[in-house]
N, C-alpha and C positions, 0 to 999 in steps of 0.2 A: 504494500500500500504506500503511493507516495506520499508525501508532505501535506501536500492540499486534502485529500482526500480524508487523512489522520484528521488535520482541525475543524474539515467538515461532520468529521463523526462526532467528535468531542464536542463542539458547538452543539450540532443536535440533542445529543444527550442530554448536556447542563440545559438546555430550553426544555427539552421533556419534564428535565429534574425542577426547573422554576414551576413550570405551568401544574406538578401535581400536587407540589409545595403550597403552591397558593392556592388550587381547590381546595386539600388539604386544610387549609386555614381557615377558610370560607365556611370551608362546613362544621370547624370547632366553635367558629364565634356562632354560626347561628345555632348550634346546637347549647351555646351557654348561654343567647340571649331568649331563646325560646323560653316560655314561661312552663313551668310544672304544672300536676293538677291542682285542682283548689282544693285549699286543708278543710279540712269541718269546723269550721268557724259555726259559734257560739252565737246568743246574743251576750255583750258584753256587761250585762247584769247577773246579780245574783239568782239561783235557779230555783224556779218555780214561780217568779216572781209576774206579775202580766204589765208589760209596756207597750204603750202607742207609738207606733213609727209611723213618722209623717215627715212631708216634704210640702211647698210650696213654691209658686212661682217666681224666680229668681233665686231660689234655692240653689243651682245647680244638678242635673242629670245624675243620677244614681248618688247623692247627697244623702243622710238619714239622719236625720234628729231623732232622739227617744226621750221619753216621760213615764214616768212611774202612774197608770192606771190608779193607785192608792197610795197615799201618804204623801209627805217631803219629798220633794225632788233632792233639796241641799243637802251635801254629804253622801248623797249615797254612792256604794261602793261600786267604780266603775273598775272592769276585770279584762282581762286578754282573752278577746277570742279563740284565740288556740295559741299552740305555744309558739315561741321563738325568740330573737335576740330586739332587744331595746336600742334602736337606730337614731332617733330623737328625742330629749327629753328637756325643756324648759317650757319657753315664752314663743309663742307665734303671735310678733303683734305687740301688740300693749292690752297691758291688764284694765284697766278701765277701774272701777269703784263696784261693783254690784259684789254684796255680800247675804249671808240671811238677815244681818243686823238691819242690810241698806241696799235690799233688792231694787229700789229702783236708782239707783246710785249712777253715773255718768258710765255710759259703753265704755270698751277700750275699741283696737281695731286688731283684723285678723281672729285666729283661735285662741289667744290666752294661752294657759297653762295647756299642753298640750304633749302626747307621746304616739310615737312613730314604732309600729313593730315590722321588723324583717320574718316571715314565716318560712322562709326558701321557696326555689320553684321561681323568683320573682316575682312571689305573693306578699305582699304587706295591708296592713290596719292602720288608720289613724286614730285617736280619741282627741276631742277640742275641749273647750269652757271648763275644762275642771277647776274645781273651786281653790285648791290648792299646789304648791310645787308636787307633781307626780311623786308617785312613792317609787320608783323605778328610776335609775340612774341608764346613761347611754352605756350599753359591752352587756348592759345585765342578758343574763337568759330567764325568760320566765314559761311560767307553763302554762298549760290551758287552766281558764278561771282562775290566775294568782291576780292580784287585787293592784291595780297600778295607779291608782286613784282614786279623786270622789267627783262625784258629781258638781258642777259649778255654774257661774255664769260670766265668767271673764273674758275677755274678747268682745270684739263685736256681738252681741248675745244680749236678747230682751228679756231672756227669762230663764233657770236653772232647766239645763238640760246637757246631754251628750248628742254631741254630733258626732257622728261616725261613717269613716270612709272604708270602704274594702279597692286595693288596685293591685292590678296585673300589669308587669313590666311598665310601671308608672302611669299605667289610664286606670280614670275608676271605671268602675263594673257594677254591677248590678249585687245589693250585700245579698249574702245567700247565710241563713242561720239552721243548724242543724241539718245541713244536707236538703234544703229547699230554699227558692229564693223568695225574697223578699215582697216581693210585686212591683218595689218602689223604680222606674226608670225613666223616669221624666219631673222637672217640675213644669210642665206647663199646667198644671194645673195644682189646686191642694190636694193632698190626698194625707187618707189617716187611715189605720189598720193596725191591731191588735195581735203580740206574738207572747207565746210563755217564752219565758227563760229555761234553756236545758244545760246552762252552762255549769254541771253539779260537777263532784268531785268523783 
């Protein structure tokens, strides 16, 4: 084989060698930005307990607010949908004044007191308005139903409640609790509907 022929191989080769290289590559990132299946997410209350999910016009798309059907919204114990690592946890925003002392005390903006959970898969939960600093630090691992707060109204927020997100590879979805979804996927309109808590131990 002469000379030419020799770098014409070798040339070939190293382009074959790039071009499987980079399918190769292609197909790792999208196999790690591909989302996993969805966890069994909870509702993020205590279990057994009966809360109203509802959403309104300028809410935002698969948005959920929840309320305690009986008693005190404030204080109550808001919990992890399922388990995973604590990604966020402070101030989204400004706290504003609303407390039980002075519920109708000056908004803040954004969610207030707020935690962010990683579930894997590229599944994560958000929880808003709680009333106090999270009981949950960012690296924590918690588990399904561990307690990462209480219920508030900081933030932007008229009145003591949990706002709650569920997203897939950073878009929300539709929240789904015990392995059924929610109904909630629009605010163009109000909606309100009633779910038990199965988020037991």
């Amino acid at each position: 084989m002469n000379t030419t022929a020799a770098r014409r191989g070798t040339a070939i080769g190293a382009g074959i060698a790039i071009v499987l290289t980079t399918l190769l590559g292609i197909l790792v990132v999208d196999r790690l930005r591909r989302a996993g299946p969805r966890p069994l997410f909870q509702l993020p209350v205590a279990c057994g307990e009966t809360w109203r999910l509802s959403t309104y016009p300028g809410h935002d798309d698969f948005d959920v607010d929840l309320f305690p059907t009986e008693g005190e919204s404030w204080g109550r114990p808001v919990l992890a949908a399922a388990g995973g690592t604590v990604t966020v946890s402070g101030i989204n925003g400004s706290l504003g004044g609303r407390t039980p002392e002075k519920p109708n005390g000056p908004k803040g903006r954004g969610g207030g007191y707020w935690v962010k959970i990683d579930h894997g898969g590229r599944w994560e939960t958000q929880y808003l308005h709680m009333l106090e600093p999270p009981l949950v630090q960012v690296g924590d691992e918690v588990a399904p139903g561990q307690q990462i707060g209480k219920v508030g109204s900081t933030g932007n927020s008229g009145a003591p409640h949990l706002h709650h997100e569920q997203r897939r590879a950073g878009e929300k979805m539709e929240t789904w609790f015990g392995g059924e979804p929610s109904g909630i996927t629009t605010d163009d309109e109000e909606v309100e509907l009633e779910r038990v808590s199965a988020n037991c131990p």
